[in-house]
C-alpha positions in Angstrom: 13.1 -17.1 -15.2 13.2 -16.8 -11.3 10.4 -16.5 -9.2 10.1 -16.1 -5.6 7.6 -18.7 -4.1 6.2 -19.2 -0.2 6.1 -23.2 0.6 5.5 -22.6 4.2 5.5 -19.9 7.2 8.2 -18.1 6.8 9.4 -20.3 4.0 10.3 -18.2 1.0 12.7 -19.1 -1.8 13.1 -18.8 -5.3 13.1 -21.0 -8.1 14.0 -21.9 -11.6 10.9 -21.7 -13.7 10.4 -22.0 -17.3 9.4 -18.9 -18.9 6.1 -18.0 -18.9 3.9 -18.3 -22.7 3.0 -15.1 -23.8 -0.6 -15.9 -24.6 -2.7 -13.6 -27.4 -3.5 -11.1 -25.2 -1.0 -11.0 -23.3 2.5 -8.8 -22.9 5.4 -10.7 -21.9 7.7 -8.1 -19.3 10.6 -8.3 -18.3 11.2 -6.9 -14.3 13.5 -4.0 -14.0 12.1 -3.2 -10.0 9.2 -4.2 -7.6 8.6 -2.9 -4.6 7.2 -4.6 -1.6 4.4 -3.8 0.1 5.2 -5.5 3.7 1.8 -5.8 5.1 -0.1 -8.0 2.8 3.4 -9.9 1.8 4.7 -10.6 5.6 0.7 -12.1 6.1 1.7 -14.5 3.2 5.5 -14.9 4.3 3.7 -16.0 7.6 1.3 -18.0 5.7 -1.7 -17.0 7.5 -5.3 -16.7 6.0 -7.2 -13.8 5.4 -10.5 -15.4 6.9 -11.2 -17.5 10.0 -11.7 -21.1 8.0 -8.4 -20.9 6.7 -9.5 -21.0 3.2 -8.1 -18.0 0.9 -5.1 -16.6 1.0 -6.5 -13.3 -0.3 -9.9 -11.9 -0.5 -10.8 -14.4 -3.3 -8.0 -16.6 -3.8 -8.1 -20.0 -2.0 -5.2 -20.7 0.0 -3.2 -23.3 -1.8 0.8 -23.1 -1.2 3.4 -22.9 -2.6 2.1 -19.2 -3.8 3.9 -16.6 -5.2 4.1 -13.4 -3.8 3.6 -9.3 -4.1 1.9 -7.5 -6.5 3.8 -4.0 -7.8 6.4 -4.7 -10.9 7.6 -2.0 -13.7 9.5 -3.1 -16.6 9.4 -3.2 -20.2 7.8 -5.5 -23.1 9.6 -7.7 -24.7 6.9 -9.5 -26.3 3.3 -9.0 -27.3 0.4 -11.4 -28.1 -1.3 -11.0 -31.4 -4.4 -9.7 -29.9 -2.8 -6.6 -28.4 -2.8 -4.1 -30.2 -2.3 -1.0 -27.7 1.4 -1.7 -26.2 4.8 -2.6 -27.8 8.1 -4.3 -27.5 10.5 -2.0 -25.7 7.5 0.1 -23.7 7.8 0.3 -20.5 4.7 -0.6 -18.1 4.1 -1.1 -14.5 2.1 -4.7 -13.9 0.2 -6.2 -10.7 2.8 -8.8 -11.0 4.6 -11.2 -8.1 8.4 -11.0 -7.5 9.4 -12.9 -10.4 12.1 -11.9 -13.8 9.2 -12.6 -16.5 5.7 -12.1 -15.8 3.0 -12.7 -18.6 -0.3 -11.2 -18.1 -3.4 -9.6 -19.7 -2.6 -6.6 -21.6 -5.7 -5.0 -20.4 -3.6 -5.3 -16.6 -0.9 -3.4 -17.7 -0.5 0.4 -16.9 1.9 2.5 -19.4 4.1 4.9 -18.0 4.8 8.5 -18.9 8.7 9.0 -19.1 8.5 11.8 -16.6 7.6 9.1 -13.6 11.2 7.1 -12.8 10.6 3.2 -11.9 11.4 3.6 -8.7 8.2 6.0 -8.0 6.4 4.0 -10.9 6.7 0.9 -8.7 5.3 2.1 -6.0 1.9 2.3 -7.8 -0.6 0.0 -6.8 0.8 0.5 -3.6 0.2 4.0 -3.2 -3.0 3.4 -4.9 -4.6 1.4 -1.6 -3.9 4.6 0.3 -5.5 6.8 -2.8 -9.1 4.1 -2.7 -8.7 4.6 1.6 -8.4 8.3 1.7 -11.4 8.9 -1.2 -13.5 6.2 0.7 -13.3 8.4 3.5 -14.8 11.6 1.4 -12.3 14.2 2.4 -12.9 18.0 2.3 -10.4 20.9 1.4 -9.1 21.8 5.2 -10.3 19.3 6.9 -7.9 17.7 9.7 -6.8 13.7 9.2 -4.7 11.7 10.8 -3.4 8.7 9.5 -2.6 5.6 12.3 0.5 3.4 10.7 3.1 4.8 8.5 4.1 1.7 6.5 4.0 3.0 2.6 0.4 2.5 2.6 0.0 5.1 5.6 2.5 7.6 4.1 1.1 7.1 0.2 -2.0 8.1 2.0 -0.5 11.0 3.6 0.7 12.4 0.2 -2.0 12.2 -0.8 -4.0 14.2 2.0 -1.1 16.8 1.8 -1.9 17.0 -1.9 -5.6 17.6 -1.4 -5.1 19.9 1.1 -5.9 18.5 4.3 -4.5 19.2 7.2 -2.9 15.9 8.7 -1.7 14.3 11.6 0.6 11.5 10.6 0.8 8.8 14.1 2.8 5.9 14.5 5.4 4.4 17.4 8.6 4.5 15.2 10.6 7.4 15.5 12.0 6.8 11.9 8.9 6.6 10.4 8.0 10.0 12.3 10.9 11.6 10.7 9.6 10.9 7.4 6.3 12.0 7.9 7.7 15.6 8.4 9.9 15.4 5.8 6.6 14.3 3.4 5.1 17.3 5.0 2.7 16.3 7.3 1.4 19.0 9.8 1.6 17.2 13.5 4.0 14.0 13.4 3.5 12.5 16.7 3.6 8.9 18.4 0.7 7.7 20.3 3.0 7.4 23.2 4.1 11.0 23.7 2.7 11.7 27.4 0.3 14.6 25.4 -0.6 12.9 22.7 -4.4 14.0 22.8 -4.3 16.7 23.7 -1.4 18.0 21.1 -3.8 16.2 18.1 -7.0 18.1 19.9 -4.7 21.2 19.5 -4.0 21.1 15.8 -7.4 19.8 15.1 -9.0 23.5 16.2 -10.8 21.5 19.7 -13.1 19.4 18.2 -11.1 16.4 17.3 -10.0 14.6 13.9 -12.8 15.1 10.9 -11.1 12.0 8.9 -9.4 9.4 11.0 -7.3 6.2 8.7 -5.8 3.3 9.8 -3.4 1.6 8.6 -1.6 -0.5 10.9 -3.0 -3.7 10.7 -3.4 -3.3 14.6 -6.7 -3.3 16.6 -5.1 -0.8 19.5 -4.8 1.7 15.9 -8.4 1.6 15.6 -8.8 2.4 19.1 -6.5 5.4 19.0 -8.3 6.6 15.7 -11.6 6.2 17.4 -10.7 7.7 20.4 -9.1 11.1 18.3 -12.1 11.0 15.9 -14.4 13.9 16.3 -18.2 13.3 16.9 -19.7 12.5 13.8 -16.4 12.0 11.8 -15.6 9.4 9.5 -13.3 6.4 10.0 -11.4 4.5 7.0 -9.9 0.9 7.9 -7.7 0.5 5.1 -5.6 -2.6 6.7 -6.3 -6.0 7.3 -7.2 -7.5 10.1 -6.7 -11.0 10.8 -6.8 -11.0 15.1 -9.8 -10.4 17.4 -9.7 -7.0 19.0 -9.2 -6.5 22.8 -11.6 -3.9 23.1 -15.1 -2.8 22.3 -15.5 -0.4 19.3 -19.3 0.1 20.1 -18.7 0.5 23.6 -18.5 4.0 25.4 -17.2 6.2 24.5 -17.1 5.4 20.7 -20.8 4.8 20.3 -22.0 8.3 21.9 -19.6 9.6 18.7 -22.5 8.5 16.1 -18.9 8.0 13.5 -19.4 6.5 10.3 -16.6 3.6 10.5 -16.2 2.5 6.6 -13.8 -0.3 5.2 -11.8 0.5 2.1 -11.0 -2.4 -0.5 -10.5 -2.2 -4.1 -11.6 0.4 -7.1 -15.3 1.1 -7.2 -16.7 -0.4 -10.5 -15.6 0.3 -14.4 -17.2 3.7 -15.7 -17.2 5.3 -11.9 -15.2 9.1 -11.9 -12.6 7.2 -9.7 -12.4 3.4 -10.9 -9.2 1.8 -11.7 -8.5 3.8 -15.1 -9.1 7.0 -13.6 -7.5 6.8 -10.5 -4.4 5.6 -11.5 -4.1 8.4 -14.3 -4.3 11.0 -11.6 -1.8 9.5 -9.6 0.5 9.2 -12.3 0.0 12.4 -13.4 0.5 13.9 -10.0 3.9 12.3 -9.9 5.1 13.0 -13.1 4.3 16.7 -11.8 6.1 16.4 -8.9 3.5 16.6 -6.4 3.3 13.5 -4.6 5.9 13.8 -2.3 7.0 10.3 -1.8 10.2 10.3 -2.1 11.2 10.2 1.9 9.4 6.6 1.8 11.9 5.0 0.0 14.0 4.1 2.5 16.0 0.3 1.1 17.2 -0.9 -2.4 18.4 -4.2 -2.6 18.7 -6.9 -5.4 16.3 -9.5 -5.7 18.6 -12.5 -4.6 17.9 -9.8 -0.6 14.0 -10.7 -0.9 14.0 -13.7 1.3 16.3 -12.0 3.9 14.5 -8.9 3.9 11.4 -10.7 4.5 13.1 -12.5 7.1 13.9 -8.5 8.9 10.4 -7.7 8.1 9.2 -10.5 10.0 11.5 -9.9 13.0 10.2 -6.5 13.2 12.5 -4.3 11.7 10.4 -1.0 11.6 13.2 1.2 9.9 12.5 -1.0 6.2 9.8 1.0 5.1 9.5 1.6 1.3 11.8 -1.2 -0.1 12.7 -1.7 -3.6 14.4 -4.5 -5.5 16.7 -4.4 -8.3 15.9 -7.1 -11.1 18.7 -5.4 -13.2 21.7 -7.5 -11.9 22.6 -11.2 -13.2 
């Protein structure tokens, strides 16, 4: 099989491997698309930590190179391990799994997928599901207005979403392109934080008062300024992005601290048997799309084959803001 591995910054490549064992309960698939998620994958391309010391690559995964990378695969079955007896050869599933041809996993991992959802949507999954886990950790209300800093795919999953649930948003970031389609996904106000009324036009649509849920997902500490500064008093504030740099300003300072916001962190599913853990949530997203009413289309901006991954990690790097929702193609030879 091929896999893509990181040896080094910006030192991506792939590789010969043996095919993985498909182990008792485990599905063997084999990768038709997966989709890149450029935040968290550019952090690894870069090789940089997630924590000061330098130790884990991930929130609990040490940092040990060479690694393989990404995390959002659909393709179908072509073996099963004795012990499994909910999937078969020939089903096609969407898996947490790295860039690779052949991925083996625990079936119990594995997400089936209704015919009505195409893998192109399909593999956006687990990446629309970050946005899904920031916008609920931010306990949204029908009308309320958000606005959603950064408009990578997690920022405009979690602006379906919020369209969906019928909020009223504000979609902000600095690329034109990525403006364009958060209008075309909907959103109410699409608007950089540059435009000389910036404020004033988000105080506008927000009734006076001021965003009532304010997301960020830029990776960027000047985000979480500008999410602060548009947050009403008394709103809530989601960090949904990493950050790995210290910021340049004082987020208890004035005026942020006179606010009295609720600033939250959003990581991961809430434990098994909770209304929204992992089984639940991703059941209503699929469901939703399989409707047609997630409206994510728009982000889908690149398809390339998989040989393109290094290179387009490579733009990514260099700051190529037009590659937003980027798919690969593991259907060639």
């Amino acid at each position: 099989m091929q896999r893509l591995l990181i040896h080094g910054a910006r030192q991506a490549a792939f590789e010969e491997s043996p095919d993985p064992p498909c182990g008792q309960g485990d599905i063997l698939v084999r990768a038709a698309k997966t989709a890149i998620s450029p935040g968290t994958e550019v952090r690894v391309y870069r090789a940089i930590p997630v924590d000061e010391a330098g130790q884990f690559l991930h929130e609990t995964i040490p940092f040990v190179l060479p690694a393989e990378n990404g995390y959002s695969m659909v393709g179908r079955i072509v073996a099963v391990g004795s012990h499994v007896g909910n999937f078969g050869v020939g089903q096609r599933v969407f898996l947490p799994s790295p860039h690779k041809s052949l991925s083996a996993m625990p079936a119990d991992q594995a997400v089936a997928l209704p015919d009505a959802v195409s893998d192109e949507h399909a593999a956006f999954l687990n990446i629309l599901e970050v946005g899904h886990i920031g916008l609920r950790r931010g306990m949204p209300q029908p009308g309320e207005c958000a606005a959603i800093v950064g408009l990578g795919v997690i920022g405009l999953g979690m602006l379906a979403y919020a369209n969906r649930f019928g909020l009223r948003t504000v979609a902000i970031d600095v690329n034109e392109t990525r403006l364009a389609i958060a209008e075309r996904m909907g959103a109410g106000l699409a608007i950089s934080p540059l435009h000389p009324e910036f404020h004033q036009r988000v105080q506008a649509f927000c009734g006076g008062r001021g965003v009532d849920l304010a997301l960020e997902a830029a990776s960027s500490w000047a985000a979480v300024r500008t999410v602060m500064e548009i947050a009403a008093p008394e709103a809530r504030v989601v960090l949904v992005s990493r950050h790995t740099h210290i910021p340049q300003f004082n987020p208890a300072g004035h005026p942020f601290l006179g606010k009295k916001l609720t600033l939250l962190t959003s990581y991961g599913y809430p434990a098994a048997g909770h209304r929204w853990d992992r089984a639940q949530s991703t059941a209503l997203t699929l469901d939703l799309l399989a409707r047609g009413e997630l409206a994510i289309e728009p982000m889908i901006t690149h398809r390339f084959g998989w040989r393109s991954l290094p290179e387009v990690y490579r733009r990514l790097d260099g700051g190529e803001l037009d590659l937003v929702g980027v798919l690969l193609d593991w259907n060639e030879s």
